[in-house]
C-alpha positions as CSV (number, residue, x, y, z in Angstrom):
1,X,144.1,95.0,101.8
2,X,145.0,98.2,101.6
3,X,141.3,100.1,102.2
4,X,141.5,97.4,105.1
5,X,143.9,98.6,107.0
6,X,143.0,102.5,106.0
7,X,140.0,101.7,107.8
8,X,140.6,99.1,110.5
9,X,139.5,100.0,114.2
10,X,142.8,99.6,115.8
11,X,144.5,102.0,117.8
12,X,141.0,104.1,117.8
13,X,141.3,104.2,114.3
14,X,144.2,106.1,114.2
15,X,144.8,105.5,109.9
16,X,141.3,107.2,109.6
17,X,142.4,109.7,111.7
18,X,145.9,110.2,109.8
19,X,144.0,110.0,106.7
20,X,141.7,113.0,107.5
21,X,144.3,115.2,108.8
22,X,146.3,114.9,105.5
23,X,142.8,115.9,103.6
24,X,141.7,119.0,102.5
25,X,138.0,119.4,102.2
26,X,135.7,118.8,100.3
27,X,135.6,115.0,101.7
28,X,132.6,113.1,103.8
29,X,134.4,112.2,106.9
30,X,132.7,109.1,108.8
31,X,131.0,110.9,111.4
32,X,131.0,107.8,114.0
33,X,134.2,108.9,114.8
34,X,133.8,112.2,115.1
35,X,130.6,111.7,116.9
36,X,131.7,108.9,119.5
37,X,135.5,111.6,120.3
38,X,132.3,114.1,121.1
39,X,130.0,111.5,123.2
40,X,133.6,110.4,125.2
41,X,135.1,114.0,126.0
42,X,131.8,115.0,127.3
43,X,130.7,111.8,129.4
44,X,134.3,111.0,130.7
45,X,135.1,114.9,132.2
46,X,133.9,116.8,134.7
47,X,132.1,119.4,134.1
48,X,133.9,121.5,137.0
49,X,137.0,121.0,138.9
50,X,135.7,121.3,142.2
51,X,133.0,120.1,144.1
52,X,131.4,123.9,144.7
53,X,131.2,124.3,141.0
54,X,133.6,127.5,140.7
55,X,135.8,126.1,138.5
56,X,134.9,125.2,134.7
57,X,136.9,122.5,133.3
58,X,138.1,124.3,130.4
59,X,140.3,121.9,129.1
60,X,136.7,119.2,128.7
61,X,135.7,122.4,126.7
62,X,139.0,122.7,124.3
63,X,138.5,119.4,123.5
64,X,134.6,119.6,122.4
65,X,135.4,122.8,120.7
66,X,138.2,121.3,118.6
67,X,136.1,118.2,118.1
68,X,133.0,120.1,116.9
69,X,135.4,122.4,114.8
70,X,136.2,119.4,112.7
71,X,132.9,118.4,112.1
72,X,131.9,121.7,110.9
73,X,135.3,122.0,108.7
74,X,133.7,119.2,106.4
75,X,129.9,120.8,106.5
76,X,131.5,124.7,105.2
77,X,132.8,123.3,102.1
């Protein structure tokens, strides 16, 4: 019951989620999540913030940067 709900897909799998922030590495992380975070940010922003392409969304590119920092947090140790 209690790997269950560690792992159960509610809330976007926010127990996962808890769980890996509490961890220190070394640990294999289940890279679906990580992975799918990654496929979402970059499908569901824009690229730019206006239509003449000036303006990069740099918050689209916090968010891929912080998401591909945690993969490669588990791959360094």
């Amino acid at each position: 019951e209690e790997l269950c709900e560690l792992i159960s897909s509610s809330n976007n799998y926010s127990n996962v989620r808890k769980a890996l922030a509490k961890t220190t590495p070394p640990c294999i992380p289940f890279l679906g999540i990580l992975f799918t975070d990654i496929v979402f940010i970059s499908d569901g922003n824009q690229d730019y913030l206006d239509s003449e392409k000036k303006l990069i969304n740099v918050f689209k590119k916090q968010l891929l940067a912080k998401s591909i920092f945690q993969v490669q947090k588990y791959q360094n140790v």
